[in-house]
GULUMSE-490346 format. One record per residue: residue in three letters; x, y, z of N, C-alpha, C in turn. Coordinates in Angstrom, 1 decimal. Layout:
PT_aa_n.x_n.y_n.z_ca.x_ca.y_ca.z_c.x_c.y_c.z
PT_ALA_X_Y_Z_X_Y_Z_X_Y_Z
...
This chain:
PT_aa_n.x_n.y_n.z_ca.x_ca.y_ca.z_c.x_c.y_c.z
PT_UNK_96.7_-29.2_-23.8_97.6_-28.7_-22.8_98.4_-29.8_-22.3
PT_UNK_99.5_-29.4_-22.2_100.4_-30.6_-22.0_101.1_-30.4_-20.4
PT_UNK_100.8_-31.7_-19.4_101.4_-31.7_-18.1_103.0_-31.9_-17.8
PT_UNK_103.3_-31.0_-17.2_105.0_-31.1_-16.6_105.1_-32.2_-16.0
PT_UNK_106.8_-32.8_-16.3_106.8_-34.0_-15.8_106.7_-33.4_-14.0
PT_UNK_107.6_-32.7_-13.4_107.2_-32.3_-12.2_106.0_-32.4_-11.4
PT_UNK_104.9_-31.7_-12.3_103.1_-31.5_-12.4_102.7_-33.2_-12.3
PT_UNK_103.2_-34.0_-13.1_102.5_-35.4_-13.4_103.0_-36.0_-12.2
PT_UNK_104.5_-35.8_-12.0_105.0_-36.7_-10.6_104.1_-36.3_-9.3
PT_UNK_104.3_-34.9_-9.1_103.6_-34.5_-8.1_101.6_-35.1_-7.9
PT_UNK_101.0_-35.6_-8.8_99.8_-35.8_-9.1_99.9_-37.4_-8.7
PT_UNK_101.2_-38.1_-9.5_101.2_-38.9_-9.1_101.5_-39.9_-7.6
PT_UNK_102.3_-38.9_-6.8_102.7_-39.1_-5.7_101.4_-38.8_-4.7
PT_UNK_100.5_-38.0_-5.0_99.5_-37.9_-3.9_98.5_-38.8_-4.4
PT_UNK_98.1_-39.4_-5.7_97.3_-40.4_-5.9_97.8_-42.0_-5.0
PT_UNK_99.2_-42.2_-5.3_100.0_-43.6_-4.3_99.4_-42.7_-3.2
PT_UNK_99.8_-41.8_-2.5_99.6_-41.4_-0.8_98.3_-42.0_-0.6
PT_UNK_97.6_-41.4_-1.2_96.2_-41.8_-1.0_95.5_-43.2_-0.9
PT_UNK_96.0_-43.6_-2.3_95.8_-44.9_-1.9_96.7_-46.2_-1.2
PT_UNK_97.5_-45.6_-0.7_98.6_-46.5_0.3_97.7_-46.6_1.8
PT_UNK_97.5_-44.7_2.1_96.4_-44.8_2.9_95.0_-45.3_3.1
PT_UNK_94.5_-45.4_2.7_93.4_-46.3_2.4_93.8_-47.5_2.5
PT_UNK_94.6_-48.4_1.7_95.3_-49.8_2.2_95.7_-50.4_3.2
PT_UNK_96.2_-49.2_4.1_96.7_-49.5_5.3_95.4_-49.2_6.4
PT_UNK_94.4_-48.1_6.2_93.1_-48.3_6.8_92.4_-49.9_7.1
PT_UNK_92.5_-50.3_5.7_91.6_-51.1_5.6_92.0_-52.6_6.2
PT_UNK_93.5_-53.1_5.8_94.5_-53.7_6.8_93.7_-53.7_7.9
PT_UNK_94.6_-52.1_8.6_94.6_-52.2_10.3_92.6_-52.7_10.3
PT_UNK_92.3_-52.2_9.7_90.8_-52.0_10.2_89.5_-53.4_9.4
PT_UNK_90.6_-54.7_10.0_89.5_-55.5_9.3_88.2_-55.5_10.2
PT_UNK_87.5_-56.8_9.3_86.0_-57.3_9.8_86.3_-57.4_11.2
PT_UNK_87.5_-58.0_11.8_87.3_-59.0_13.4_87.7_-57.7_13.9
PT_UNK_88.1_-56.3_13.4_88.9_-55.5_14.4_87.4_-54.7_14.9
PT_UNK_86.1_-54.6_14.3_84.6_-53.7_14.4_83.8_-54.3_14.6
PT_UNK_84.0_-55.5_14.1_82.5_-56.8_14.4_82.5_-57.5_15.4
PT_UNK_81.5_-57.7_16.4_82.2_-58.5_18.0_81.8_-59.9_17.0
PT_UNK_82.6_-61.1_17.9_82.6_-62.6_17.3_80.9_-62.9_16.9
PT_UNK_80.2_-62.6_17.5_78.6_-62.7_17.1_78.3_-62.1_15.8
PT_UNK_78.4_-61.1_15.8_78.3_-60.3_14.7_78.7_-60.9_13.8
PT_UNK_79.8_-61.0_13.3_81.3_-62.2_12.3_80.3_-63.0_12.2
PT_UNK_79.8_-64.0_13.1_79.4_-65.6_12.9_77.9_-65.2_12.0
PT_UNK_77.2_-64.4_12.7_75.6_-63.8_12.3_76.4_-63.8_10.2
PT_UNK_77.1_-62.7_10.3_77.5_-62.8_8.6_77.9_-64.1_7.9
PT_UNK_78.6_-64.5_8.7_79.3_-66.1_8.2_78.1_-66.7_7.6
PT_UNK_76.6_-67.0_8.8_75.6_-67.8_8.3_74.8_-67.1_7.4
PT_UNK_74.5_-65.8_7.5_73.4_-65.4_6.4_73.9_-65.6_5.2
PT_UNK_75.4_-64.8_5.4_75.5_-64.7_3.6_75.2_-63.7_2.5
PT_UNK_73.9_-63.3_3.1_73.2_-62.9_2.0_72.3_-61.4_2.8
PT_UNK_72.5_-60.3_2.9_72.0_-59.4_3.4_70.8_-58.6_2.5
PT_UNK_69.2_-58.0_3.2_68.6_-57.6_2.2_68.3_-56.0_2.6
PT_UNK_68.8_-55.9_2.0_69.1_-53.9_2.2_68.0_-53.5_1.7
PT_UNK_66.7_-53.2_2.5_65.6_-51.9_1.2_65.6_-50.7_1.4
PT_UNK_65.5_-50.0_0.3_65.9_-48.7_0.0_64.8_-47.7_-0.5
PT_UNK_64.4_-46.5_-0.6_63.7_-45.7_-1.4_63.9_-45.8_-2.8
PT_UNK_63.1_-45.8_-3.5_63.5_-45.8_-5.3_63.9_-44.5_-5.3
PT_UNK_63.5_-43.1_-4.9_63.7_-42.2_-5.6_64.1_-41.0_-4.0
PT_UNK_65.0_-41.1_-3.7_65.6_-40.0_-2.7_67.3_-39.9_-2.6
PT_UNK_67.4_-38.8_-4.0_68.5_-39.1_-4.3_69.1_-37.7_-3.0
PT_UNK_70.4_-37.4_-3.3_71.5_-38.0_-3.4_71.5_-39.4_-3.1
PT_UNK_71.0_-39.8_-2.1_71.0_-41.2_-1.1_70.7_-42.5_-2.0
PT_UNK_69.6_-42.5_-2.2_69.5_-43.8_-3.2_68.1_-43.7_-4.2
PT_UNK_68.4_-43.8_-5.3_67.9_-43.8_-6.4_67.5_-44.2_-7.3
PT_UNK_67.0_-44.8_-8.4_67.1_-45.8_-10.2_67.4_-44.4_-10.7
PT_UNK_68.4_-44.9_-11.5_69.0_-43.3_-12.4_68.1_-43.9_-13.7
PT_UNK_69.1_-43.5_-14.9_67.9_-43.8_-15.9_68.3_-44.7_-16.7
PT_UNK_69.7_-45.2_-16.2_69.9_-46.4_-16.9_69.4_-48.1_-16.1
PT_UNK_68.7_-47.2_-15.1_67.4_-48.4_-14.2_68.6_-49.2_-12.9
PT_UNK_70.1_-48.5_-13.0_70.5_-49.5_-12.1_70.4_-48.4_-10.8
PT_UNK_70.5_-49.2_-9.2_70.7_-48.4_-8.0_71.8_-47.5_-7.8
PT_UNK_71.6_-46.4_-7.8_72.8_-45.1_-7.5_72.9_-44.6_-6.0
PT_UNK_73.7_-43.9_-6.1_73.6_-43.1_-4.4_74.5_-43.4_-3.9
PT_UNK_74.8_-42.5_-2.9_75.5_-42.5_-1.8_75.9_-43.5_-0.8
PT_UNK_74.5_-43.8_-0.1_73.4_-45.2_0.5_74.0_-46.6_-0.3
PT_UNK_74.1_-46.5_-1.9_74.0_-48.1_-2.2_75.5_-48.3_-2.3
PT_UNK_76.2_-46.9_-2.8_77.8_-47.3_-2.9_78.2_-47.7_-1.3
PT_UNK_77.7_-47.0_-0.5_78.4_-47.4_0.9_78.3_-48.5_0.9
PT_UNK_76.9_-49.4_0.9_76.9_-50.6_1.3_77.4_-51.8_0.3
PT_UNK_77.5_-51.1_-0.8_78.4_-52.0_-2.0_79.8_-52.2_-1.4
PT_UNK_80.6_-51.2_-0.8_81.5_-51.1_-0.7_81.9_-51.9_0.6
PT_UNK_81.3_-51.7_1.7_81.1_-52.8_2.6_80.7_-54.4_2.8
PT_UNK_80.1_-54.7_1.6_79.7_-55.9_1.5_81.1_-56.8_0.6
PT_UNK_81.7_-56.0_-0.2_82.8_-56.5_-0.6_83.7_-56.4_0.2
PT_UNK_84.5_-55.5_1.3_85.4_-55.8_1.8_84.8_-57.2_3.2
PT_UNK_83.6_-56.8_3.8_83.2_-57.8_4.8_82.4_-59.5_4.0
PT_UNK_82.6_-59.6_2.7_82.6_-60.6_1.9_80.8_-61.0_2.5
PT_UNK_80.4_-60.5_2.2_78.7_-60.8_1.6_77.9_-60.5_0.3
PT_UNK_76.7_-60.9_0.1_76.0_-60.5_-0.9_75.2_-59.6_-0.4
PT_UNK_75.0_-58.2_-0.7_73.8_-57.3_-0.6_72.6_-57.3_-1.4
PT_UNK_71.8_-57.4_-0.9_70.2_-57.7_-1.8_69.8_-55.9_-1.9
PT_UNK_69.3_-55.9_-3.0_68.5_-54.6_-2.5_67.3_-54.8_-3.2
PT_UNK_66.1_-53.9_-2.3_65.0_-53.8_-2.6_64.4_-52.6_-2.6
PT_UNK_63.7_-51.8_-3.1_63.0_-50.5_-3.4_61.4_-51.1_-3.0
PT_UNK_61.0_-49.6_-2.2_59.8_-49.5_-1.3_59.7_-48.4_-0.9
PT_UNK_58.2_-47.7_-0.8_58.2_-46.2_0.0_58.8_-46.4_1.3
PT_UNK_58.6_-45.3_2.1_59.7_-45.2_3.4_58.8_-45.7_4.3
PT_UNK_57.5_-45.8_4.4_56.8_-46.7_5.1_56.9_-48.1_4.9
PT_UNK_57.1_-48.7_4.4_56.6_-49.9_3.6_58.3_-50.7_3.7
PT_UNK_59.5_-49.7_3.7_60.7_-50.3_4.4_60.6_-50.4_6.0
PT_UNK_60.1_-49.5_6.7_60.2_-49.4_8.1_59.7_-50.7_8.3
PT_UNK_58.4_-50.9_7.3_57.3_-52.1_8.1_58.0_-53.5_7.5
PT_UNK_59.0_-53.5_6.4_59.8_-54.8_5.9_60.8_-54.8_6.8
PT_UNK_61.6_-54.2_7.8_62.1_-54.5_8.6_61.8_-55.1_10.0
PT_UNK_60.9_-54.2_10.0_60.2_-54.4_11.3_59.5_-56.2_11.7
PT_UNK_58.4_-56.6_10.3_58.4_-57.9_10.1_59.6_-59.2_9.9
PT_UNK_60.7_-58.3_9.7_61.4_-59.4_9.1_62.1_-59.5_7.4
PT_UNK_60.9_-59.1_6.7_61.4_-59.3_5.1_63.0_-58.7_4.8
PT_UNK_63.3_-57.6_5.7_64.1_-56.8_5.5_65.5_-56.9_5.9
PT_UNK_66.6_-56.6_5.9_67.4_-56.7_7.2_67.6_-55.3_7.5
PT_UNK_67.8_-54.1_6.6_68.5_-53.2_6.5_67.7_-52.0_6.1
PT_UNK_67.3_-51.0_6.5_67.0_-49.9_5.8_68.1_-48.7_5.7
PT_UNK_68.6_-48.8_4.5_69.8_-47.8_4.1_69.7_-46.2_4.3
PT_UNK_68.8_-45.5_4.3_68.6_-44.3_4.8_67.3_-43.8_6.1
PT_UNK_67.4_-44.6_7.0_66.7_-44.0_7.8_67.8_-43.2_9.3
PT_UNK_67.0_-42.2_9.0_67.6_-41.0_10.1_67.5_-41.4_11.2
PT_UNK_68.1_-40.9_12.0_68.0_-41.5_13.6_67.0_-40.2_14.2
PT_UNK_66.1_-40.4_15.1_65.0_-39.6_15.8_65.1_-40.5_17.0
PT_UNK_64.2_-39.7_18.1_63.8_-41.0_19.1_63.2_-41.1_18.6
PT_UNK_61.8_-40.8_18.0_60.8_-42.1_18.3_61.3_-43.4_17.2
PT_UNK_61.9_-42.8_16.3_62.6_-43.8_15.5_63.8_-45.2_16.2
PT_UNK_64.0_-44.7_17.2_64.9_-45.0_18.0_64.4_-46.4_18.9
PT_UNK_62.6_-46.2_19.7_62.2_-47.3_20.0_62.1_-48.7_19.4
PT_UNK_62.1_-48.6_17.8_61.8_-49.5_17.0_63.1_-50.2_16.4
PT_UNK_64.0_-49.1_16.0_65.3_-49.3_15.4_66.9_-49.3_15.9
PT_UNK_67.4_-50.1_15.9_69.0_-49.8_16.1_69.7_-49.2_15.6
PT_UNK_70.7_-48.1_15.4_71.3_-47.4_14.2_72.3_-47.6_13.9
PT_UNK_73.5_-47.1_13.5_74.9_-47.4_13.1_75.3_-46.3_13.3
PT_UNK_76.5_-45.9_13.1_77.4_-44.6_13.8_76.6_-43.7_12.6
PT_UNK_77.0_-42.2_13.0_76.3_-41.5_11.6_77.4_-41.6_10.6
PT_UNK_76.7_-41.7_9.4_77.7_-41.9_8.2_77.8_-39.9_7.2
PT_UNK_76.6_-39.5_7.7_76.1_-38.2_7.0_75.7_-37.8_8.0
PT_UNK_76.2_-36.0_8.2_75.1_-35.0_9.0_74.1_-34.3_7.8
PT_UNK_73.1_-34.8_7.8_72.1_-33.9_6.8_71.7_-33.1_8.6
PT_UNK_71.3_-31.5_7.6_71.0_-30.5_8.0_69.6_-30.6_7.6
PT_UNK_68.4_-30.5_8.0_66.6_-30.8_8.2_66.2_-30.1_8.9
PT_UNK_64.9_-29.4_8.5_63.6_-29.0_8.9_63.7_-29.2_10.9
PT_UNK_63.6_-28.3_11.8_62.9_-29.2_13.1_61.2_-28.5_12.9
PT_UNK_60.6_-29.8_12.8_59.3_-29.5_12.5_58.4_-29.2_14.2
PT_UNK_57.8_-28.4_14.7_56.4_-28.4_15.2_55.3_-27.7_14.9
PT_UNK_54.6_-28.5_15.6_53.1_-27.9_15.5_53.1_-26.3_16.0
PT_UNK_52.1_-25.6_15.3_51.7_-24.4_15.4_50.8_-24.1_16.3
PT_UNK_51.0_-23.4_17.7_49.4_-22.7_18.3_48.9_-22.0_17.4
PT_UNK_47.2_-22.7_17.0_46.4_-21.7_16.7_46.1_-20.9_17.1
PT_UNK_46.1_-19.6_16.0_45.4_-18.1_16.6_44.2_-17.7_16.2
């Protein structure tokens, strides 16, 4: 099936829009314009950030089966580490076993943890990036 030149321009003009937009996002919207000077300086010295993640809670983050990290979770932060010029480490661990590598230290970053309160006393969060829709779990009066 063969595309109209009309069809091709018009495809072509919203692909530039698009990414003009985004160009100019990213411009207006550097590191110094979201990061306070602490923040900036904190990345300047590490360098090196260590993101742990679940192995297997996809969409979010995954090993597909060609064994490299997929997801939603890793592209974000791939994506961020190159425009804010760091290295991302990533590490895989059950979801306990990241809370407690943060919490000691090994960690800097856990890539999918939901915001709760009681999650809240332990952790700092970041704006939401996802509304997942979840379970509200309680307990049952027994009858």
């Amino acid at each position: 099936m063969k595309t109209s030149k009309p069809r091709l321009l018009c495809r072509f003009l919203l692909i530039y829009s698009i990414l003009s937009g985004v160009s100019a996002f990213m411009a207006e919207n550097s590191a110094a314009t979201f990061l306070s000077a602490a923040e900036q300086q904190w990345l300047k010295e590490k360098k090196e950030i260590v993101f742990i993640s679940q192995t297997l809670y996809p969409p979010f983050e995954f090993i597909a089966a060609d064994n490299n990290r997929k997801g939603m979770c890793i592209e974000l932060v791939s994506w961020i580490a190159t425009e804010l010029g760091f290295k991302a480490v990533f590490q895989d661990a059950s979801f306990a076993e990241a809370q407690a590598a943060v919490l000691d230290g090994r960690a800097d970053v856990i890539t999918s943890l939901f915001h709760s309160l009681g999650r809240k006393r332990d952790f700092a969060f970041t704006e939401v990036t996802w509304e997942v829709a979840g379970p509200d779990l309680h307990p049952c009066a027994k009858t």
